[in-house]
Residue, then its C-alpha position, 0 to 999 in steps of 0.5 A: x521145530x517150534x523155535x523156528x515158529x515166530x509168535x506161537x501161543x504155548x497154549x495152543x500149542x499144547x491143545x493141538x498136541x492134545x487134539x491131533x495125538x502128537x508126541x513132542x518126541x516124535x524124530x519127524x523124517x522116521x514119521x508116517x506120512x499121516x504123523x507128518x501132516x499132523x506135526x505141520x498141522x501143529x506147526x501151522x496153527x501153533x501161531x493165531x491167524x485171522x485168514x488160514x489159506x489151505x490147500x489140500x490140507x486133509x492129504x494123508x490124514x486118516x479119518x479121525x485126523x480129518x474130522x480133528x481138522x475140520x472141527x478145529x477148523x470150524x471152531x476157528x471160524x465160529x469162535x475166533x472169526x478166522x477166515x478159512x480159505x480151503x480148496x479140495x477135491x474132498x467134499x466129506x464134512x465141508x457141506x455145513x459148514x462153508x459159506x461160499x465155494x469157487x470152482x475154477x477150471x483151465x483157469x476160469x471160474x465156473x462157479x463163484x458163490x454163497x453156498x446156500x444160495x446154489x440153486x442146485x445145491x439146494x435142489x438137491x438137499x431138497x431132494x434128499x441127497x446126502x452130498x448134494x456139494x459132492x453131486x453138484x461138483x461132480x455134474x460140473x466136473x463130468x460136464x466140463x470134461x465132456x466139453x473138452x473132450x468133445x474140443x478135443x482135448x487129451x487131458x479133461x480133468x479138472x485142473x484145479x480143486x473147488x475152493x470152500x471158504x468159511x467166514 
């Protein structure tokens, strides 16, 4: 499938292979949902980029294809100064190494700033919670939908991921 990629390094690549456990055998429409993702991840990174723009990328991935993904990611940024551009609704593992967080909901943004500098956030780390990204967000979220449904809106789930970006 990588002859249809323009501009992908062998030696990446080949690292990718390596790190996320593909075989360049694999027949992808007999592969797991999870082996899929991880032959996207593949074809998705092969090529060098300065900004990723991910959505929701850690779908389908089990826990050690997760962690692979978010070293990889992190080693982007750190190492090659990649911008990451990565909305979820999946805080595990993002808490140390994203810069900023923006959360968008109906449209509008709650919440638009540097990581370290969200009073709650930091209030909460201080006070010992393990996921203080995941407590914050959840207070936003639980709040939001409150309003809404108080509005008298049927549906009042978040409509839309927090979005984390490392640079």
């Amino acid at each position: 499938m990588l002859e249809f990629v323009d501009g992908w390094v062998p030696e990446r690549r080949d690292i990718l292979v390596e790190r996320f456990g593909i075989d360049l055998d694999w027949t992808v429409n007999a592969l797991s949902d999870g082996r899929k993702r991880r032959v996207q991840l593949l074809l998705a990174f092969a090529r060098p980029s300065e900004v990723l723009l991910l959505d929701e990328v850690t779908t389908d991935l089990d826990v050690l294809a997760r962690e692979t993904l978010l070293q990889w990611l992190r080693e982007e940024s750190e190492q090659r100064g990649v911008t990451v551009l990565f909305s979820t609704h999946i805080f595990d593992g993002l808490e140390e190494w994203g810069t900023h967080m923006t959360y968008v909901q109906d449209g509008k943004i709650g919440c638009n700033a540097e990581l370290g500098a969200v009073s709650e956030v930091k209030e909460l780390r201080a006070k010992g919670c393990l996921t203080p990204l995941y407590t914050f967000v959840e207070a936003m979220v639980t709040r939001d939908s409150q309003m809404q449904r108080a509005a008298g809106r049927k549906s009042t789930r978040c409509s839309m991921p927090v979005g984390m970006v490392v640079n």
